[in-house]
LODRENNU-235142 format. One record per residue: x, y, z of N, C-alpha, C in turn; chain; residue in three letters. Coordinates in steps of 0.2 Angstrom, whole numbers. Last residue first. Layout:
N
<atom <X,Y,Z>,<X,Y,Z>,<X,Y,Z>,"A","ALA"> ...
***
This chain:
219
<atom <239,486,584>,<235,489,581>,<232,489,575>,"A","UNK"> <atom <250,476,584>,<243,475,588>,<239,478,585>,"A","UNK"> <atom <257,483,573>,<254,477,572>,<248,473,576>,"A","UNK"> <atom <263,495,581>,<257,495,574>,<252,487,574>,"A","UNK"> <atom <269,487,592>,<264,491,593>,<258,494,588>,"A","UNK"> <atom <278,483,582>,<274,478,587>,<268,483,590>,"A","UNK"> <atom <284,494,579>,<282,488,574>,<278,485,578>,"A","UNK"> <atom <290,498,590>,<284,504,588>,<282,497,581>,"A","UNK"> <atom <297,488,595>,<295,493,599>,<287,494,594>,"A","UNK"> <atom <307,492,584>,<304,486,585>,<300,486,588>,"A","UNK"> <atom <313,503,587>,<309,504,581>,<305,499,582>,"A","UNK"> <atom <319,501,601>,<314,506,599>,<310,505,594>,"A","UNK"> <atom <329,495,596>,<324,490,600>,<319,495,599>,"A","UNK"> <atom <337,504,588>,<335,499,586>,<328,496,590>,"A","UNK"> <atom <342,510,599>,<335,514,593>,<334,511,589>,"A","UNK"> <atom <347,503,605>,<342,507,609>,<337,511,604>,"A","UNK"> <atom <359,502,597>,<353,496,599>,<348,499,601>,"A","UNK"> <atom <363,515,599>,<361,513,590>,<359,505,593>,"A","UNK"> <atom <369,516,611>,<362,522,607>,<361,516,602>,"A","UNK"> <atom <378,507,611>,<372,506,615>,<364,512,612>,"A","UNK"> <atom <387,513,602>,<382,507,600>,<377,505,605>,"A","UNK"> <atom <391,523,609>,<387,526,602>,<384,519,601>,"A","UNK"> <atom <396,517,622>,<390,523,621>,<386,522,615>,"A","UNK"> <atom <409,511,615>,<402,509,618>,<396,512,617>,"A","UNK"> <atom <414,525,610>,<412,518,604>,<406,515,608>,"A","UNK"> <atom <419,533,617>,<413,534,615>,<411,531,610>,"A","UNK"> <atom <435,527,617>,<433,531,620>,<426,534,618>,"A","UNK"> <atom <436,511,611>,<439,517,609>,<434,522,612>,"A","UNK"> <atom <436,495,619>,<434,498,613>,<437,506,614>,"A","UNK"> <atom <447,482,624>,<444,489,625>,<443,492,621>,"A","UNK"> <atom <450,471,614>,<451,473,619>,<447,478,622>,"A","UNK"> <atom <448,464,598>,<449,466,604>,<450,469,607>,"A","UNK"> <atom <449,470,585>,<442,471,588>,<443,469,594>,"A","UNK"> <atom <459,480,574>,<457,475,581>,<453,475,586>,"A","UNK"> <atom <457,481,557>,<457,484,563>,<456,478,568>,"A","UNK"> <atom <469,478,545>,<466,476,549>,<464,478,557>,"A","UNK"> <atom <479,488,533>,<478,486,540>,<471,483,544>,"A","UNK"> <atom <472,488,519>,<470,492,524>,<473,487,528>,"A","UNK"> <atom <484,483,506>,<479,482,509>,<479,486,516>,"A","UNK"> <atom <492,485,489>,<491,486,498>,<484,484,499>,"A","UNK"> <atom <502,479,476>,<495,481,479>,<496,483,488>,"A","UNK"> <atom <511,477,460>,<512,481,470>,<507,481,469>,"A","UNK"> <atom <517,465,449>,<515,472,452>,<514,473,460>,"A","UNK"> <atom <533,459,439>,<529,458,445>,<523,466,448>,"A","UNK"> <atom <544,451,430>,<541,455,432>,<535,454,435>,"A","UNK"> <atom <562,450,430>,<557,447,433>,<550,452,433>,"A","UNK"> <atom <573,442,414>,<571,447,418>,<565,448,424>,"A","UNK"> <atom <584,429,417>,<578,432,413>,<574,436,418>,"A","UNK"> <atom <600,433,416>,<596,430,418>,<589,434,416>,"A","UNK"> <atom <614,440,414>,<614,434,412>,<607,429,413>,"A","UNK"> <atom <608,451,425>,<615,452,420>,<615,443,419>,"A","UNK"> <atom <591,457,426>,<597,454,431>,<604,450,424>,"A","UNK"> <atom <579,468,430>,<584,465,424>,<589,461,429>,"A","UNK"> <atom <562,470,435>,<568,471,437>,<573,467,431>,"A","UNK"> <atom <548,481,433>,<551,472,431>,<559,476,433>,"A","UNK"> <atom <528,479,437>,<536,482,435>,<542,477,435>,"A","UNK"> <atom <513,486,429>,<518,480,431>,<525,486,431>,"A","UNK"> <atom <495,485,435>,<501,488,433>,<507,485,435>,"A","UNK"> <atom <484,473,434>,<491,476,437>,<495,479,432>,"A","UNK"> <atom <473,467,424>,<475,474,426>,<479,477,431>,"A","UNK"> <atom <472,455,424>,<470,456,427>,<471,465,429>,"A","UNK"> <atom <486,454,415>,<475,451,412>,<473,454,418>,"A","UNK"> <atom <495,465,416>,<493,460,416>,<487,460,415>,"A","UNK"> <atom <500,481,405>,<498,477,412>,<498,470,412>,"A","UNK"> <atom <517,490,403>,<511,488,402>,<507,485,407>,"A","UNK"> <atom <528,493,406>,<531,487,404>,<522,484,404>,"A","UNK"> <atom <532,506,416>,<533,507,407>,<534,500,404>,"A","UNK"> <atom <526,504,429>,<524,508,424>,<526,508,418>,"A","UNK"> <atom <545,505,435>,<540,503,437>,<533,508,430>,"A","UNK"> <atom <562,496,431>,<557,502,429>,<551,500,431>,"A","UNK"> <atom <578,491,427>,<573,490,431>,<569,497,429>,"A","UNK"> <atom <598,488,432>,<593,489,424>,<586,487,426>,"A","UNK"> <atom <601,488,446>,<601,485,439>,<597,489,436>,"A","UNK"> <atom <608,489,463>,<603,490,457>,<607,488,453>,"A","UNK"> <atom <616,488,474>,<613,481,471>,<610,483,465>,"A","UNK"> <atom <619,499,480>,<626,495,474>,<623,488,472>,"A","UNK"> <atom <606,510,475>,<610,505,478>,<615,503,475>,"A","UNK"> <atom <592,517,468>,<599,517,468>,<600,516,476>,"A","UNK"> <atom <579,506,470>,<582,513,470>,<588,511,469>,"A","UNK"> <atom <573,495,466>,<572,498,463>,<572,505,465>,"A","UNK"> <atom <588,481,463>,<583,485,469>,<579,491,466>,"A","UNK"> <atom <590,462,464>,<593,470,459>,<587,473,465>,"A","UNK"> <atom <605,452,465>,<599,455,468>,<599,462,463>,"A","UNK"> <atom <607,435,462>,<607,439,460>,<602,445,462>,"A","UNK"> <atom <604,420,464>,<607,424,470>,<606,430,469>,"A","UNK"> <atom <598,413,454>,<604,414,454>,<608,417,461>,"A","UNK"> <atom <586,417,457>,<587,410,461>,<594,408,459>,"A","UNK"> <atom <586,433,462>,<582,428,459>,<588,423,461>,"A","UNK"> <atom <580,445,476>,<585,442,473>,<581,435,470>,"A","UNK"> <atom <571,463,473>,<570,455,472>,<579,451,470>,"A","UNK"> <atom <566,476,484>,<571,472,480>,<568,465,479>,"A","UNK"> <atom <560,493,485>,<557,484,483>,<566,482,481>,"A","UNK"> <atom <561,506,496>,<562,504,488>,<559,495,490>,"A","UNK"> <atom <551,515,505>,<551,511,502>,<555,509,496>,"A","UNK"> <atom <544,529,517>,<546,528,511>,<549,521,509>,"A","UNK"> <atom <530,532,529>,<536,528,528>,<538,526,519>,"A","UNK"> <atom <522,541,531>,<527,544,532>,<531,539,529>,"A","UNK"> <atom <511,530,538>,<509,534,534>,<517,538,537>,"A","UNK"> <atom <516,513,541>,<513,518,542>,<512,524,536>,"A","UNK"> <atom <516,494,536>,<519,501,535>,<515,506,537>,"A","UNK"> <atom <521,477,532>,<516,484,535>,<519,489,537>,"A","UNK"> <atom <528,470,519>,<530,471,525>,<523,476,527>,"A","UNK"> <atom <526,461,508>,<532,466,509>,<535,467,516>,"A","UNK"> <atom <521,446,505>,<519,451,509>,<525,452,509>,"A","UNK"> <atom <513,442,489>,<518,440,492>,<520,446,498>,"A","UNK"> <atom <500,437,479>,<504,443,482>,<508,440,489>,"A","UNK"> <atom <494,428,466>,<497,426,472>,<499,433,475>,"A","UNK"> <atom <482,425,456>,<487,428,457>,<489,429,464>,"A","UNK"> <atom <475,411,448>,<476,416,451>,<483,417,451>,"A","UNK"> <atom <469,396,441>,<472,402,438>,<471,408,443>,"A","UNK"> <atom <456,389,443>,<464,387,446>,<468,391,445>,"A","UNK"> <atom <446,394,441>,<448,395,447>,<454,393,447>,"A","UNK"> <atom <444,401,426>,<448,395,428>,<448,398,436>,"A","UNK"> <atom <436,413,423>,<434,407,419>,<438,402,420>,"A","UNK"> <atom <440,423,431>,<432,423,432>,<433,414,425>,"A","UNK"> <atom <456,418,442>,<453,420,435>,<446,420,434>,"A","UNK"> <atom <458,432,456>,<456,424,452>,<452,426,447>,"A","UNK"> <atom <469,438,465>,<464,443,461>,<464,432,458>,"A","UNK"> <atom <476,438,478>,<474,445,475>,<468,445,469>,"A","UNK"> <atom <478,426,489>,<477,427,484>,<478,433,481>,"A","UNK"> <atom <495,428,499>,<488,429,499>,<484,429,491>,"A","UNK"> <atom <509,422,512>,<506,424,505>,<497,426,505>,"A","UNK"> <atom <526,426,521>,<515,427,520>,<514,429,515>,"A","UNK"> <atom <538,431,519>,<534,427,515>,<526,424,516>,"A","UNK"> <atom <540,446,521>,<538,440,527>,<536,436,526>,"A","UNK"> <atom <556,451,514>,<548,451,517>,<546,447,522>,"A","UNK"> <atom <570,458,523>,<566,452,519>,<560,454,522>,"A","UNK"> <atom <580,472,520>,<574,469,524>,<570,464,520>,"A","UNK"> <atom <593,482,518>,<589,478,516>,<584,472,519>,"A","UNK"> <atom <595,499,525>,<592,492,526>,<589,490,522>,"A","UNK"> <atom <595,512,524>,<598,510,517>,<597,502,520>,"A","UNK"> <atom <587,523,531>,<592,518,535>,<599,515,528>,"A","UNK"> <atom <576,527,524>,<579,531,530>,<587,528,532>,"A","UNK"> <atom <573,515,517>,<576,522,514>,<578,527,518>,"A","UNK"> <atom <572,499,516>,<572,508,522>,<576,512,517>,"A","UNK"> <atom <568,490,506>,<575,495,505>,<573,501,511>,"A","UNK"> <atom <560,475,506>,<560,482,505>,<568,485,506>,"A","UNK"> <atom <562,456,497>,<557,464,504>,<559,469,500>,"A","UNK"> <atom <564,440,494>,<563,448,493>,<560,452,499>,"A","UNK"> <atom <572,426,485>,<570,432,491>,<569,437,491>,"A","UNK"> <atom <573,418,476>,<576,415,483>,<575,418,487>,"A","UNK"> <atom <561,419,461>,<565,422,466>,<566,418,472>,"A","UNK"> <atom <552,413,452>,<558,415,450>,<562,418,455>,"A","UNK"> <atom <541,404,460>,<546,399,454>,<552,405,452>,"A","UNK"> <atom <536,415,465>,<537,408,469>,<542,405,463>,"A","UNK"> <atom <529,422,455>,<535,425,457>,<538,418,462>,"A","UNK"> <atom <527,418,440>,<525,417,447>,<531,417,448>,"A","UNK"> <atom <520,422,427>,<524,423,429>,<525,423,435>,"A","UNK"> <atom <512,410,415>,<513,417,421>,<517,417,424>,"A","UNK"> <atom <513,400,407>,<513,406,404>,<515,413,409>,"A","UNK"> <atom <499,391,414>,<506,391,408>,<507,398,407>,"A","UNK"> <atom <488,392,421>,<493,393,424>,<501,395,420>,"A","UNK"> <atom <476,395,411>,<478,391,411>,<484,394,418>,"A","UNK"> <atom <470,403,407>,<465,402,407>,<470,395,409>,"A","UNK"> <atom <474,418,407>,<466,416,412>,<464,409,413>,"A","UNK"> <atom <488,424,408>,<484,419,403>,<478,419,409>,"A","UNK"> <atom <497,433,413>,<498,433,406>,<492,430,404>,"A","UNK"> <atom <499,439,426>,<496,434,426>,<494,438,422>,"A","UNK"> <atom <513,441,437>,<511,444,432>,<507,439,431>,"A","UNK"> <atom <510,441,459>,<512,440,451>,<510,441,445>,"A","UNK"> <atom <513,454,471>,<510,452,465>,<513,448,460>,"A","UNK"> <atom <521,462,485>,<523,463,475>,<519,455,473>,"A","UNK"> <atom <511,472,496>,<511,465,492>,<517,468,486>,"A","UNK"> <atom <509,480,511>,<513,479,504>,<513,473,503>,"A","UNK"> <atom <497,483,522>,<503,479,520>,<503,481,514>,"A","UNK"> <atom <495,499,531>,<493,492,529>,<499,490,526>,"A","UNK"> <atom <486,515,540>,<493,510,540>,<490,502,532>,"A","UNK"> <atom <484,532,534>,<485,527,536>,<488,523,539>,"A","UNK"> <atom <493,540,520>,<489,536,525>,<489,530,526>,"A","UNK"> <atom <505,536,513>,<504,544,511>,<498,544,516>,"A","UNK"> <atom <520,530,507>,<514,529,513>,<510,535,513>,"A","UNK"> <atom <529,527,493>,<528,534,498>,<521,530,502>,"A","UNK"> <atom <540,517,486>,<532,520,487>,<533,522,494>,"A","UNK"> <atom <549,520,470>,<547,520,475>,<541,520,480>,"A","UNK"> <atom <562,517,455>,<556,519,458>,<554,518,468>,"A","UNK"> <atom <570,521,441>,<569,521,450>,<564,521,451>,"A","UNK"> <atom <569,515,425>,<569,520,429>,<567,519,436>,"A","UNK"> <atom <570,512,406>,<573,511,416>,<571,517,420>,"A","UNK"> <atom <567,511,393>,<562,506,398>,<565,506,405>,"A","UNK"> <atom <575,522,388>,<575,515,386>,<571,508,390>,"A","UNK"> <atom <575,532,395>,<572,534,387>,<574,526,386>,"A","UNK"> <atom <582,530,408>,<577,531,406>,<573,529,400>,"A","UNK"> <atom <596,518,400>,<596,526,400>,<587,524,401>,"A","UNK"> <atom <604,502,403>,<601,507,398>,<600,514,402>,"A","UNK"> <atom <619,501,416>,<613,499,411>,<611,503,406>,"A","UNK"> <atom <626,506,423>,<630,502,417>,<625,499,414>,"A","UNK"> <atom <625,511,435>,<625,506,437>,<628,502,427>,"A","UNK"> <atom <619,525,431>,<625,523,435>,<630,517,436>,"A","UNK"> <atom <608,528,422>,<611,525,419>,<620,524,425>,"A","UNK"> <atom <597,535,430>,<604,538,428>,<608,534,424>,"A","UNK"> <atom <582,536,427>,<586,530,427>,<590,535,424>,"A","UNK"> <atom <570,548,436>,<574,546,429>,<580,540,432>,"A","UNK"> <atom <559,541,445>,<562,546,446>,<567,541,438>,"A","UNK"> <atom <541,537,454>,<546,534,449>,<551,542,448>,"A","UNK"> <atom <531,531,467>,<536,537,464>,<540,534,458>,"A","UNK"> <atom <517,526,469>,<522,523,468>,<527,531,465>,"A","UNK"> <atom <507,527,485>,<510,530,478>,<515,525,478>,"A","UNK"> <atom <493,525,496>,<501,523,495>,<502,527,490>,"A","UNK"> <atom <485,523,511>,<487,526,503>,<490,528,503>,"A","UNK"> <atom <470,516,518>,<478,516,518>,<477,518,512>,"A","UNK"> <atom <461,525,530>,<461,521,523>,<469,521,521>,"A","UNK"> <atom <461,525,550>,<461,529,542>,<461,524,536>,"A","UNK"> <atom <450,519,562>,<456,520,556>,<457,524,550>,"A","UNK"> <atom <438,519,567>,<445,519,571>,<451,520,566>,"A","UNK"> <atom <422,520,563>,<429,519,560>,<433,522,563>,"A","UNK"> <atom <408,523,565>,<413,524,571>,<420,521,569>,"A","UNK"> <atom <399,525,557>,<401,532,558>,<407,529,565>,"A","UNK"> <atom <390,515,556>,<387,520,559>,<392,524,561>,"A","UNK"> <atom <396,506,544>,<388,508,544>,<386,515,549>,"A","UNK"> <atom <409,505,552>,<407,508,546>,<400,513,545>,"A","UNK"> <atom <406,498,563>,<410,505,564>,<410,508,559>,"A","UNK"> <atom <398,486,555>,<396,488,562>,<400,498,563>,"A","UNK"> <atom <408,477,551>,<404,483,547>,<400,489,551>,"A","UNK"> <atom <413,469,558>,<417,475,556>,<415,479,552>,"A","UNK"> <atom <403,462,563>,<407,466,568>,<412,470,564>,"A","UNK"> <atom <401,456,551>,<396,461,553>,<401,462,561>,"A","UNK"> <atom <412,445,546>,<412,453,543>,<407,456,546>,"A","UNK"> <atom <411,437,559>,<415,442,560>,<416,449,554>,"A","UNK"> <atom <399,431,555>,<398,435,561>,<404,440,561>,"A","UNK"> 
***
């Protein structure tokens, strides 16, 4: 019942919301921080809001289909993570709210977990940081946290996330993708000024057609 109430605004043109879309910006690696150089697998990155509203996921790597061995779960290599305000330079923990994202078609047990960033409007910019279980934090703008890191240049996972990885000084490196999801719209309260209306038409020309089926079928 609840995905035909949500289909309902779709089907007939009464969507409240915009579609959410994001970008990943990537910008050259300065080498500030006493790591490798761009031309060496680094580079800054960031995600621009570009519509709408919804949430940020960072993803884990999932290397194998067929087994769990092997992938990289991000639960097993980080103590904590969120975003970088870029308006502000705030570091901000996620919400640890998890969710699947993507499951293997040949081991159910073999999925991919995405890990909530945070929700975000259209305008809002974003760096990612992950600290690992060392304590150790890297971010992926410049900061006095950053390290050695690059979004795009480290290939995909079996399930075709594009991937990005962070480096951390004595420690094995983390890699992980980004997804969003549309904001969920809220179907309580008072509906949106000529929402009732338009659905009272569109039952009324529903009962109508009925109407005229029952009247063929006497006839």
């Amino acid at each position: 019942m609840f995905k035909k109430i949500l289909l309902l605004p779709l089907l007939f043109g009464l969507s409240a919301f915009a579609a959410f879309q994001y970008e990943i910006v990537t910008t050259q690696y300065d080498n500030s921080h006493g790591g490798g150089s761009g031309g060496n697998g680094n580079n800054y990155f960031y995600i621009n809001i570009t519509n709408g509203s919804g949430t940020i996921y960072i993803v884990d790597r999932i290397n194998n289909l067929n087994t769990m061995n092997g992938n990289n779960v991000l639960a097993n290599e980080m103590s904590d993570y969120g975003y970088v305000d870029m308006t502000t330079g705030a570091l901000i923990s996620g919400t640890n709210n998890t969710i699947i994202t993507n499951q293997s078609p040949v081991n159910e047990s073999v999925y991919q977990t995405g890990y909530e960033v945070g929700t975000f409007t259209a305008g809002d910019s974003i760096g990612l940081w992950i600290e690992n279980k060392n304590g150790v934090l890297n971010a992926s703008i410049y900061i006095p946290h950053s390290y050695e890191g690059g979004y795009g240049m480290n290939g995909s996972d079996k399930f075709g996330t594009e991937l990005a990885k962070f480096n951390y000084k004595g420690s094995p490196a983390i890699f992980f993708g980004i997804t969003g999801q549309d904001a969920q719209p809220d179907i309580s309260g008072q509906p949106l000024p000529g929402t009732f209306a338009s659905l009272v038409l569109v039952a009324g020309a529903m009962g109508y057609c009925r109407r005229n089926r029952k009247k063929k079928q006497n006839n």
